[in-house]
C-alpha positions as CSV (number, residue, x, y, z in Angstrom):
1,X,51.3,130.1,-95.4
2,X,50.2,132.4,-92.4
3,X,46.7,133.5,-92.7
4,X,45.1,136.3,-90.2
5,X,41.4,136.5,-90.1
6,X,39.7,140.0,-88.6
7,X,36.2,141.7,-88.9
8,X,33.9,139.5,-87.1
9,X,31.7,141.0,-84.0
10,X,28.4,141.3,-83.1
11,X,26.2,142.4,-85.6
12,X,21.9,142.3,-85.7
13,X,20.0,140.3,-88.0
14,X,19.5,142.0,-91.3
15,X,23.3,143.6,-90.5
16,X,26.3,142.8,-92.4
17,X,29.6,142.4,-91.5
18,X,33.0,142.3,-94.0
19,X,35.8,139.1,-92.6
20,X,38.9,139.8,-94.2
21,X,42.0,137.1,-94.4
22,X,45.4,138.7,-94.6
23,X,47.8,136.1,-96.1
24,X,51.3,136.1,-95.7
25,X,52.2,135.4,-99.3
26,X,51.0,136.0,-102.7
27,X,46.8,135.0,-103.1
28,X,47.8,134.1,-106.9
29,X,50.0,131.6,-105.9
30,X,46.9,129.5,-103.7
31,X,45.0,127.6,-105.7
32,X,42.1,127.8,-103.6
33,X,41.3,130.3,-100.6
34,X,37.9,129.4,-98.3
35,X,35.7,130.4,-96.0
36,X,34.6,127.9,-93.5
37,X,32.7,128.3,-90.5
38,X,31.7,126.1,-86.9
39,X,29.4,126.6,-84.3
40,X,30.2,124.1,-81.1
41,X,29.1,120.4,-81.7
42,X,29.2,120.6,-85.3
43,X,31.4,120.1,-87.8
44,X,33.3,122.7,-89.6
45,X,31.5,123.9,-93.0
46,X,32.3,125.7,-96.0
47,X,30.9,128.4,-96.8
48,X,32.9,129.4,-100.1
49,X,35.7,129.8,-102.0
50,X,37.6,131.6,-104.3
51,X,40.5,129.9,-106.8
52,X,43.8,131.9,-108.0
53,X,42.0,132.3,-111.1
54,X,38.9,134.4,-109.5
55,X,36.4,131.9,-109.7
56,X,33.6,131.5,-106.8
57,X,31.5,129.5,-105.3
58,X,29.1,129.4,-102.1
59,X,27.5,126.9,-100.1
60,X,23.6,127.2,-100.8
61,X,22.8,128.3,-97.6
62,X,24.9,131.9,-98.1
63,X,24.2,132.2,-102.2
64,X,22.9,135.9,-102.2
65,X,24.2,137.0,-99.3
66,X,28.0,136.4,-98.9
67,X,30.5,137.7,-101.6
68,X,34.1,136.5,-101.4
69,X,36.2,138.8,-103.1
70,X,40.5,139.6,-103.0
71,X,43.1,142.6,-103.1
72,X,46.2,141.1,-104.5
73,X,47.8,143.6,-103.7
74,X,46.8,143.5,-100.2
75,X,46.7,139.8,-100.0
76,X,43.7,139.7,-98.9
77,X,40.6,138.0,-99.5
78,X,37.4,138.9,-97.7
79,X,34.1,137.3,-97.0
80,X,31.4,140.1,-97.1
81,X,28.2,139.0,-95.3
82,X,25.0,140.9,-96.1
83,X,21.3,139.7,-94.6
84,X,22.8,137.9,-91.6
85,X,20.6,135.6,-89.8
86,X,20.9,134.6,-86.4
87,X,22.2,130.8,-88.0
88,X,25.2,132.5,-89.5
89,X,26.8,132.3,-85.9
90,X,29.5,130.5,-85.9
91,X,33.4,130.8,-86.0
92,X,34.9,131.8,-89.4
93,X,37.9,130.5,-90.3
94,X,40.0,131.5,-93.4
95,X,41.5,128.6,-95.7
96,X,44.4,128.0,-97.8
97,X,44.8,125.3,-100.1
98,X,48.0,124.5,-102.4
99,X,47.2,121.6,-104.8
100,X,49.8,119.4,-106.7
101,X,50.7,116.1,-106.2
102,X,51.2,117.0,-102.8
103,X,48.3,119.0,-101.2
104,X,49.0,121.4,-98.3
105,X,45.8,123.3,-96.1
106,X,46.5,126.4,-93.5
107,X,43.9,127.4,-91.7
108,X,43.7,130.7,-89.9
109,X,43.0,131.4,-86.1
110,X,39.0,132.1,-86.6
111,X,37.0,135.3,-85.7
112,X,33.7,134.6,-84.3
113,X,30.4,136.1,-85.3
114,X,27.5,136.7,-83.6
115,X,24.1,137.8,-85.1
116,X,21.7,138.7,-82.4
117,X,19.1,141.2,-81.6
């Protein structure tokens, strides 16, 4: 699975900004797409996810702010951020997960964001 993230930038606090992860095959056939995120020195976090059946969830640090949402017919799931804060910097990176008894992650390239005045 090839996944291409786009839409980050520079956006002020309060802003909002929409990531959106082209994959390169069906979304219903991924058990889980993610949203994770990494700011240098840290470790990469997640910051939600959506399975093949629709179902979401967020890290507590984004619940009420970030949506994740999907076009199957675009293949496309997206990560809308509302309310950024200048901590929501980071590099967001697009994930792929294919469970069974053998599990199989793809991560995208990353698109950085920026919140600052």
């Amino acid at each position: 699975v090839q996944l291409v993230e786009s839409g980050g930038g520079l956006v002020q606090p309060g802003g909002s900004l929409r990531l959106s992860c082209l994959a390169s095959r069906s979304i219903f056939s991924i058990d889980v797409m993610g949203w994770y995120r990494q700011v240098p020195g840290k470790e990469r976090e997640s910051v939600g996810s959506i399975s093949s059946r629709g179902s979401t969830n967020y890290a507590d640090s984004v619940k009420g702010r970030f949506t994740i949402s999907r076009d199957g017919a675009k293949n496309t799931v997206y990560l809308q951020m509302n309310s950024l804060k200048p901590e929501d910097t980071a590099v967001y990176y697009c994930n792929a997960q294919i469970l069974g008894n053998s599990r199989f992650t793809y991560w995208g390239q990353g698109t950085q964001v920026t919140v600052s005045s």
